[in-house]
C-alpha angles and dihedrals in degrees: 000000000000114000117240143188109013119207094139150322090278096041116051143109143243129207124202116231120256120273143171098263087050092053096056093050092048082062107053084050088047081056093045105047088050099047133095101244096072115123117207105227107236098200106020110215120231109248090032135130118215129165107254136190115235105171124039100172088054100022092235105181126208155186106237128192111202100224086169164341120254140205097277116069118259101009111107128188111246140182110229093221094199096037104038110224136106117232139150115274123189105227081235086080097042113098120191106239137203123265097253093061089040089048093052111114106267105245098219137038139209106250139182123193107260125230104022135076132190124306100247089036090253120073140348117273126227098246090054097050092045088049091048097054090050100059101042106011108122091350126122106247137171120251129223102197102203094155133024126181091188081190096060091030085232124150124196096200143160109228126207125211133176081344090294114122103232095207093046085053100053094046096045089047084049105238095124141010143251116264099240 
């Protein structure tokens, strides 16, 4: 898995590696989202998945997952499934999709370092979270799943990178603790 999305050691994402079965789904979305038939959604619902376009320029085409509205009317906060990584959509580039493209595998989670918490037992500090980006952020690793809530799509995991245990190194350099 690559490492993506960094906001903390209890907030990141991981993306599965490609594989064949992902590239030819990348490709009927690819079809899809070219084709004639796409229907812009009007009014995105919250929990949905719909096909974006993140990309204009490259016509990178995605998977989204609304997570919420914002403030501005008509951007919404989702979560790009196959990419992992949370970013603002319009609803003008998101597309309903047919359940066979909804129902694929995401190819990336939502994850959180197993076993630590913050060093003063409140919130991350800065030092632990930059640490923390520079020794996983964009890099393959080896994950540990020690906990999975398929309905929130949320793994408690180890990761392993370059052998090193990243939650054994953060702990032993002191910039979190130990989850007693």
């Amino acid at each position: 898995m690559k490492v993506k999305q960094v906001t903390s050691p209890s907030d990141f994402y991981l993306k599965f590696m490609s594989d064949p079965d992902y590239q030819k789904f990348k490709s009927k979305l690819q079809t899809f989202m070219t084709s004639n038939s796409i229907k812009n959604v009007d009014v995105p619902i919250i929990g949905h998945v719909y096909g974006g376009i993140s990309d204009l320029h490259r016509n990178k085409y995605v998977r989204v997952l609304v997570l919420s509205s914002t403030n501005d009317a008509n951007e919404y906060n989702c979560f790009e499934m196959d990419k992992g990584m949370e970013t603002i959509y319009k609803s003008k580039q998101l597309y309903e999709l047919p359940e066979e493209l909804i129902a694929f595998p995401a190819r990336s989670v939502h994850a959180s370092l197993y076993g630590i918490t913050p060093k003063n037992n409140k919130e991350w500090t800065m030092e632990a979270i930059m640490e923390l980006e520079q020794k996983i952020c964009e890099l393959k690793a080896e994950v540990i799943n020690m906990e999975f809530d398929q309905q929130k799509n949320h793994l408690k995991c180890f990761l392993i990178v370059d052998n090193v245990n990243v939650c054994d190194h953060l702990i032993e350099n002191g910039f979190v603790n130990a989850n007693e």
